[in-house]
N, C-alpha and C positions, 0 to 999 in steps of 0.2 A: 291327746294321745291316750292309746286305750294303755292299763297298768303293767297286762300281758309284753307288751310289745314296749314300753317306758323300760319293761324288767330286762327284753332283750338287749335293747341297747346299752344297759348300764352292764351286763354281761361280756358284750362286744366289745364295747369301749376300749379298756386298756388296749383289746389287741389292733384294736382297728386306729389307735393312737400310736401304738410301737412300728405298726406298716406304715402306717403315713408318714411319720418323721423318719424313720430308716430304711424307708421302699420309695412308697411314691414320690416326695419331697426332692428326694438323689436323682431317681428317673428323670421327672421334669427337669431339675437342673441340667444334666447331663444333654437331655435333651436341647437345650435351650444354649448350652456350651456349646453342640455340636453347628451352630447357625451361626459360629462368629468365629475371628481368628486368634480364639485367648492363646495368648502367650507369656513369657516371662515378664515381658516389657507392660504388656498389658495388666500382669500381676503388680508389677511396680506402681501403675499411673493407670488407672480405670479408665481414664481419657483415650488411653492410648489402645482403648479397646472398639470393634468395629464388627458392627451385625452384618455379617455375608449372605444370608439366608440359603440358600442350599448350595452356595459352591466351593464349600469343600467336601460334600458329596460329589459335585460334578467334577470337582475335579480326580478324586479318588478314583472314578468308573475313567480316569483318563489313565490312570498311574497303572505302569506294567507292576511297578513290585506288590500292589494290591491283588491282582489276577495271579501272579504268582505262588504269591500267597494262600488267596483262595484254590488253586488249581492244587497245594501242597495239602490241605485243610480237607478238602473231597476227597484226596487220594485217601489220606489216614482216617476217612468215615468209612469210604466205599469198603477198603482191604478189612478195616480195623473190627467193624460194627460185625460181620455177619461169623469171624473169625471167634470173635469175645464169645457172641452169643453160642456160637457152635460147641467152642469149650465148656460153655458154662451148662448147655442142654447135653453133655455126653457125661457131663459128671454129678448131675442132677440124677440123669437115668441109673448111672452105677451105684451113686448111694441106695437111689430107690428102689432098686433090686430086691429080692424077697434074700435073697443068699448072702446082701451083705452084710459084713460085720466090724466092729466099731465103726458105727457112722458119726456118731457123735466126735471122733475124733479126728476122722476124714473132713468132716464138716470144720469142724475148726481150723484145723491146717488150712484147706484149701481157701479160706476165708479169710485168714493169717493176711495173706497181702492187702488187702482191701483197707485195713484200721495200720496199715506202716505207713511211716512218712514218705511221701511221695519223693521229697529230695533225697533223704539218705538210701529210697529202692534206688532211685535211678544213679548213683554216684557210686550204689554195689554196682549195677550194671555196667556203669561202663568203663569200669575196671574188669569187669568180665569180656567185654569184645574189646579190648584195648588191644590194637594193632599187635604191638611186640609179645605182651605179656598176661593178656589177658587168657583166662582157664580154657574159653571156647578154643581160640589160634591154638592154646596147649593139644587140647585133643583132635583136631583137625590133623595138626603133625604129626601126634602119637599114630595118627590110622593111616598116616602116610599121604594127605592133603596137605595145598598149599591153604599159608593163611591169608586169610581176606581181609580187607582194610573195610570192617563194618562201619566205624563211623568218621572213614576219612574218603570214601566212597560217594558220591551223590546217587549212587544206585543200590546200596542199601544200606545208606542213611535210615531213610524212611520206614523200610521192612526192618529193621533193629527196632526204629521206634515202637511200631506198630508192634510186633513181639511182646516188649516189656509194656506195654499198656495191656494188651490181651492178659496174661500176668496176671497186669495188676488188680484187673478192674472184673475178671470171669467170675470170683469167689460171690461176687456181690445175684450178678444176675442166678448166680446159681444156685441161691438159697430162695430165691422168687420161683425159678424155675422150680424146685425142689418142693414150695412150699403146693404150687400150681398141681404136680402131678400126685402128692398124697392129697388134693381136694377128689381127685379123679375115681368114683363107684371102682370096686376092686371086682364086682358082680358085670361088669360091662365085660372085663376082659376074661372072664372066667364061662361066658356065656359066646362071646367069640369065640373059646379056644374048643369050647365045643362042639359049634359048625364048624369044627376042621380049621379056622384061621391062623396062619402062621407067623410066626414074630415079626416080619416086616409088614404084615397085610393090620396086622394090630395096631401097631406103631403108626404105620399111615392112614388108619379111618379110626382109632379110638384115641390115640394118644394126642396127635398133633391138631384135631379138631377142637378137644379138650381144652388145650392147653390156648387158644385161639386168642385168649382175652390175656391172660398171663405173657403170653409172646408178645401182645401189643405193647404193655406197659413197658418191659425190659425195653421192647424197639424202640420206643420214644424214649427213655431216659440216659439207653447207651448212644443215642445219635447225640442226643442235646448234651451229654458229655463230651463226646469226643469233638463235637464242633467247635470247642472250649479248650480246644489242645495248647495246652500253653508249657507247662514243667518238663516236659520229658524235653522237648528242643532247648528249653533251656539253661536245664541241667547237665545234659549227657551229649549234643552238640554245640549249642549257642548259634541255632540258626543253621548253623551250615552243613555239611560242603557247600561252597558256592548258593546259600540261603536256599537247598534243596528241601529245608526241614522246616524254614520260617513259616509257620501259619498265621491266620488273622489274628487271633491274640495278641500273638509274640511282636507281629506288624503294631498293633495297637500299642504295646506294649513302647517298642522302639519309639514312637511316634509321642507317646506321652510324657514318658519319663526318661527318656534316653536326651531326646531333641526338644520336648517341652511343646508341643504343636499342641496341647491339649484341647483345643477346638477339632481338629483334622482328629486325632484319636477317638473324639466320642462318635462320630460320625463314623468311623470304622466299628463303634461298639453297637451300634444301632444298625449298620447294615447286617453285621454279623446277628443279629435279634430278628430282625427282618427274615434273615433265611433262615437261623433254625424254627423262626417261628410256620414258614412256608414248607417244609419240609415236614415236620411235624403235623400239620394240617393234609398235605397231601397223603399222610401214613393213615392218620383219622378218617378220610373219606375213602382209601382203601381198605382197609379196614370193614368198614360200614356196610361198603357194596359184597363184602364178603360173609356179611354176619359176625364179623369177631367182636364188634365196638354194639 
């Protein structure tokens, strides 16, 4: 082996030793959990363990509270993901305004939720829509509206959730987005505004073409979070109304450590990797066809 390349691998090494024992290692297992019916009992007597090989995937694609689940999961990407980012590209644009002022402090506020603990936002929050007593019902009634049963509702269960995730998670894209539009020539838009282009003709042929590869990054990492929805249903509902809020995690979750199925669980954790991994992929080759990647 040549010395160059002896020097890379002893540079690699540690890390390529800390992924394999606390990445790859876990994965395979997990993997290889998910092909059998480990349970409690199996935990007790090895014996009493039994290789299924894929049916408890097959059986999972039988199981309604799975589809459920996922049909909860896609809702809270579909509504959640284009909401987050919208937020977070309207407040990227106002910091980066030429007129505004303390950004630095805007920036931190707004970015404020991002580094709070996910349990103690969401346990503010839902003492904030709590049926009787919560501040929202308070000023609904102040304006002379009835108050809503936000999270005793199965119809806005979900958009509560979705809310307090937008929240919590906009601060972050919006500092990518932020960072994306000061990369942006200040001479592009100064030579538009001189052929006459008007703020929204700017916006839609300099700013958002710009910003094409910066948009992608957010869209894949605000989708592969949200498909990981797990704390807010089970903080601020525990699943319900009537498991309108359960998603695959939270499924996962019940399945592992509720009921002990941990065979049936990981197999929920790898189909869920499965599809962010396919959706991710399908962003990547749109993308591509469009020049952004």
């Amino acid at each position: 082996m040549r010395p160059q390349r002896l020097t890379g691998w002893l540079f690699a090494g540690p890390a390529l030793a800390v992924m394999t024992v606390f990445f790859f290692i876990p994965v395979l297992g997990g993997l290889a959990l998910s092909l059998t019916d480990f349970d409690p009992y199996a935990l007790a007597d090895w014996h009493n363990l039994r290789f299924v090989g894929l049916g408890n995937y097959l059986v999972l694609l039988e199981r309604p509270a799975f589809w459920s689940a996922l049909g909860n999961t896609l809702y809270f990407v579909v509504a959640g993901v284009p909401l987050t980012m919208g937020l977070a590209l309207a407040a990227a644009l106002l910091l980066n305004h030429r007129l505004a002022r303390w950004q630095g402090a805007f920036r931190t506020a707004l970015f404020a939720p991002v580094v709070t603990t996910v349990v103690a936002a969401a346990v503010v929050w839902r003492y904030l829509f709590n049926t009787r007593a919560g501040m929202i019902n308070v000023a609904l009634q102040a304006v002379g509206l009835q108050p809503v049963d936000w999270l005793g509702n199965p119809r806005w269960a979900m958009p509560t959730l979705i809310l307090f995730a937008a929240w919590k998670n906009f601060g972050y894209d919006m500092v990518l987005f932020l960072a994306g539009l000061q990369a942006i020539d200040p001479f592009l838009y100064e030579a538009a505004r001189l052929d006459g282009a008007s703020a929204p003709r700017r916006f839609w042929h300099i700013t958002l073409p710009m910003l094409a590869p910066t948009t992608l990054i957010v869209g894949l990492l605000t989708v592969a979070g949200y498909f990981q929805l797990f704390a807010e249903p089970y903080v601020i509902t525990e699943g319900g109304p009537l498991q309108s809020t359960v998603s695959v995690l939270y499924l996962m979750y019940d399945d592992g450590f509720k009921w002990w199925h941990l065979g049936m669980a990981s197999a929920i954790a790898f189909l869920l990797f499965a599809l962010i991994y396919a959706v991710s992929f399908m962003l990547l080759r749109l993308a591509r066809k469009r020049g952004a990647a």
